[in-house]
C-alpha positions as CSV (number, residue, x, y, z in Angstrom):
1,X,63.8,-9.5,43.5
2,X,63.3,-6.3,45.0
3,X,61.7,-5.1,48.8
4,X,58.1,-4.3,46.8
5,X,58.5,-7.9,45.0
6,X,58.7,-9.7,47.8
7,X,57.1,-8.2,50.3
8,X,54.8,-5.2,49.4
9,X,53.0,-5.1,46.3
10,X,54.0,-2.3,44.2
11,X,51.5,0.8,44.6
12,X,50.4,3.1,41.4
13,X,47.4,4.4,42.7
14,X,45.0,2.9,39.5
15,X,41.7,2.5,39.4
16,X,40.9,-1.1,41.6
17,X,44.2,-0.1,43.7
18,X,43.2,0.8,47.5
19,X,45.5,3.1,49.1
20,X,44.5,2.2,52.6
21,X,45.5,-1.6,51.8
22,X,49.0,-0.2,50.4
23,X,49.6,1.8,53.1
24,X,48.6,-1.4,56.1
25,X,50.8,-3.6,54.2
26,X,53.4,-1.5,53.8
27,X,53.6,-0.9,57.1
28,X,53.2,-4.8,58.4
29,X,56.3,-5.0,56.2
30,X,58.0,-2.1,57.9
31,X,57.1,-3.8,61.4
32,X,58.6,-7.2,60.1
33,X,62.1,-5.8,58.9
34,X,61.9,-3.2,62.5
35,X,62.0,0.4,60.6
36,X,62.3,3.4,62.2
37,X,60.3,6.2,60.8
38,X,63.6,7.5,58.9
39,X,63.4,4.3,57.1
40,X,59.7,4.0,56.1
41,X,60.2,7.2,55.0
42,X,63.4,6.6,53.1
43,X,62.1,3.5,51.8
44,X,58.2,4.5,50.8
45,X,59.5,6.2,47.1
46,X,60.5,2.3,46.6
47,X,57.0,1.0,46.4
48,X,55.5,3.2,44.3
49,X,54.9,4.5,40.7
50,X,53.0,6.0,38.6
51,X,50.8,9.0,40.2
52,X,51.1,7.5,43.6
53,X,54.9,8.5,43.4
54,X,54.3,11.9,42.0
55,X,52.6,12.3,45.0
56,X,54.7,10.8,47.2
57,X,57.5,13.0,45.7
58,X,55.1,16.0,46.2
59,X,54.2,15.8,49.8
60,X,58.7,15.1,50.7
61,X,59.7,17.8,48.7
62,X,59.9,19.8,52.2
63,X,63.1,18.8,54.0
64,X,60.9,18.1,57.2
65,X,58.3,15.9,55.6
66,X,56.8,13.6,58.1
67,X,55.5,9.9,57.2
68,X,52.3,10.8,58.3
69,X,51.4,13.6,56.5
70,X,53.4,11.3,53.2
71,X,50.4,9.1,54.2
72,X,48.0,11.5,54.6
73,X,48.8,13.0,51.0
74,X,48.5,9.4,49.5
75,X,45.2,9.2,51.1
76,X,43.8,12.4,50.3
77,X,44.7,12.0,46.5
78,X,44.1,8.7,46.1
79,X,41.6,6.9,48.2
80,X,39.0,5.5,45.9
81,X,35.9,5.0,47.9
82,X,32.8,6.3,47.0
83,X,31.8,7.6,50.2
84,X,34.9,10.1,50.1
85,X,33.3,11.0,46.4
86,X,30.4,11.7,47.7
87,X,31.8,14.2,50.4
88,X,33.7,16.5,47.5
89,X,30.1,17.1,45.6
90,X,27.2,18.7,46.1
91,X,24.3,16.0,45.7
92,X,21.0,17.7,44.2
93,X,18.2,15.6,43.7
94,X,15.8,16.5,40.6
95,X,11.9,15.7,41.5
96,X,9.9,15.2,38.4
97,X,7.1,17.7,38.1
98,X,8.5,20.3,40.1
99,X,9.1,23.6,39.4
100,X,12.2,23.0,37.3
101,X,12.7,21.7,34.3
102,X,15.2,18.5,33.7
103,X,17.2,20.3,31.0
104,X,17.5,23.5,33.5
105,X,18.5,21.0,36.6
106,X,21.1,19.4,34.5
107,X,22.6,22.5,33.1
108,X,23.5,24.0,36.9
Protein backbone atom coordinates (compact mmCIF):
# COMPACT_ATOMS: atom_id res chain seq x y z
CA UNK A 1 0.00 0.00 0.00
CA UNK A 2 1.40 3.04 -1.23
CA UNK A 3 1.72 6.93 0.59
CA UNK A 4 -1.68 7.97 -1.71
CA UNK A 5 -3.40 4.48 -0.41
CA UNK A 6 -3.10 5.14 2.82
CA UNK A 7 -2.99 8.48 3.47
CA UNK A 8 -4.05 10.82 0.53
CA UNK A 9 -6.54 9.85 -1.83
CA UNK A 10 -5.24 9.64 -5.22
CA UNK A 11 -6.02 13.00 -7.26
CA UNK A 12 -6.92 12.95 -11.21
CA UNK A 13 -8.57 16.11 -11.40
CA UNK A 14 -12.27 14.38 -12.82
CA UNK A 15 -15.33 15.84 -12.80
CA UNK A 16 -16.73 15.51 -8.75
CA UNK A 17 -12.82 15.73 -7.72
CA UNK A 18 -12.11 19.13 -5.77
CA UNK A 19 -8.71 20.29 -6.02
CA UNK A 20 -8.76 22.46 -3.01
CA UNK A 21 -9.71 19.18 -0.90
CA UNK A 22 -6.62 17.33 -2.60
CA UNK A 23 -4.40 19.92 -2.09
CA UNK A 24 -5.61 20.44 2.23
CA UNK A 25 -5.27 16.82 2.64
CA UNK A 26 -2.26 16.42 0.96
CA UNK A 27 -0.87 18.74 2.96
CA UNK A 28 -2.32 17.44 6.60
CA UNK A 29 -0.48 14.42 5.36
CA UNK A 30 2.71 16.25 4.66
CA UNK A 31 2.36 17.96 8.30
CA UNK A 32 1.82 14.35 9.85
CA UNK A 33 5.02 12.66 8.26
CA UNK A 34 7.03 16.51 9.01
CA UNK A 35 8.00 17.39 5.04
CA UNK A 36 10.06 19.95 4.12
CA UNK A 37 8.96 21.75 1.05
CA UNK A 38 11.80 19.64 -0.98
CA UNK A 39 9.69 16.73 -0.05
CA UNK A 40 6.07 17.79 -0.78
CA UNK A 41 7.40 18.77 -3.76
CA UNK A 42 9.33 15.54 -4.50
CA UNK A 43 6.54 13.56 -3.35
CA UNK A 44 3.25 15.60 -4.95
CA UNK A 45 3.85 13.62 -8.73
CA UNK A 46 3.01 10.47 -6.29
CA UNK A 47 -0.57 11.44 -5.73
CA UNK A 48 -1.64 12.16 -8.83
CA UNK A 49 -2.85 10.99 -12.41
CA UNK A 50 -4.49 11.48 -15.05
CA UNK A 51 -4.60 15.36 -16.16
CA UNK A 52 -3.85 16.52 -12.71
CA UNK A 53 -0.32 15.03 -13.30
CA UNK A 54 0.13 16.46 -16.73
CA UNK A 55 -0.16 19.42 -14.92
CA UNK A 56 1.69 18.81 -12.17
CA UNK A 57 4.54 17.77 -14.59
CA UNK A 58 3.81 21.06 -16.56
CA UNK A 59 4.15 23.68 -13.87
CA UNK A 60 8.03 21.48 -12.42
CA UNK A 61 9.35 21.31 -15.70
CA UNK A 62 11.43 24.53 -14.65
CA UNK A 63 14.34 23.44 -12.47
CA UNK A 64 13.21 26.21 -9.79
CA UNK A 65 9.64 25.25 -9.55
CA UNK A 66 8.18 26.21 -6.26
CA UNK A 67 5.20 24.17 -4.39
CA UNK A 68 3.22 27.05 -4.42
CA UNK A 69 3.03 28.00 -7.77
CA UNK A 70 2.71 23.55 -8.41
CA UNK A 71 -0.41 24.45 -6.35
CA UNK A 72 -1.36 27.36 -7.95
CA UNK A 73 -1.18 25.53 -11.46
CA UNK A 74 -3.43 22.67 -10.05
CA UNK A 75 -5.80 25.26 -8.97
CA UNK A 76 -5.96 27.40 -11.84
CA UNK A 77 -6.55 24.25 -14.20
CA UNK A 78 -8.50 22.40 -12.22
CA UNK A 79 -10.77 23.99 -9.58
CA UNK A 80 -14.34 23.02 -10.47
CA UNK A 81 -16.48 25.64 -8.86
CA UNK A 82 -18.89 27.43 -10.67
CA UNK A 83 -18.18 30.73 -9.38
CA UNK A 84 -14.52 30.42 -10.98
CA UNK A 85 -16.71 29.53 -14.31
CA UNK A 86 -18.48 32.18 -14.11
CA UNK A 87 -15.43 34.66 -13.81
CA UNK A 88 -13.81 33.26 -17.34
CA UNK A 89 -17.24 34.24 -19.40
CA UNK A 90 -18.94 36.98 -20.37
CA UNK A 91 -22.55 36.65 -18.95
CA UNK A 92 -25.18 38.45 -21.44
CA UNK A 93 -28.66 38.30 -20.50
CA UNK A 94 -31.24 38.17 -23.44
CA UNK A 95 -34.65 40.22 -22.53
CA UNK A 96 -37.57 39.08 -24.52
CA UNK A 97 -38.99 41.78 -26.71
CA UNK A 98 -36.16 43.84 -26.94
CA UNK A 99 -34.49 44.96 -29.73
CA UNK A 100 -32.81 41.79 -30.61
CA UNK A 101 -33.83 38.83 -31.79
CA UNK A 102 -33.16 35.31 -29.88
CA UNK A 103 -31.60 33.64 -32.87
CA UNK A 104 -29.23 36.97 -33.33
CA UNK A 105 -28.40 36.92 -29.29
CA UNK A 106 -27.53 33.34 -29.49
CA UNK A 107 -25.51 33.47 -32.58
CA UNK A 108 -22.87 36.23 -30.82
Amino acid sequence: MGLCDSMIPRFEGKSGEDVLDFIDQYERAARAFDWNEKEKLDRLPLCLAGSALAVCRSAMAKKTAKLVEVYASLREHLIQCPAVYLMRFHVRRFVPGGEQTFMSFALE
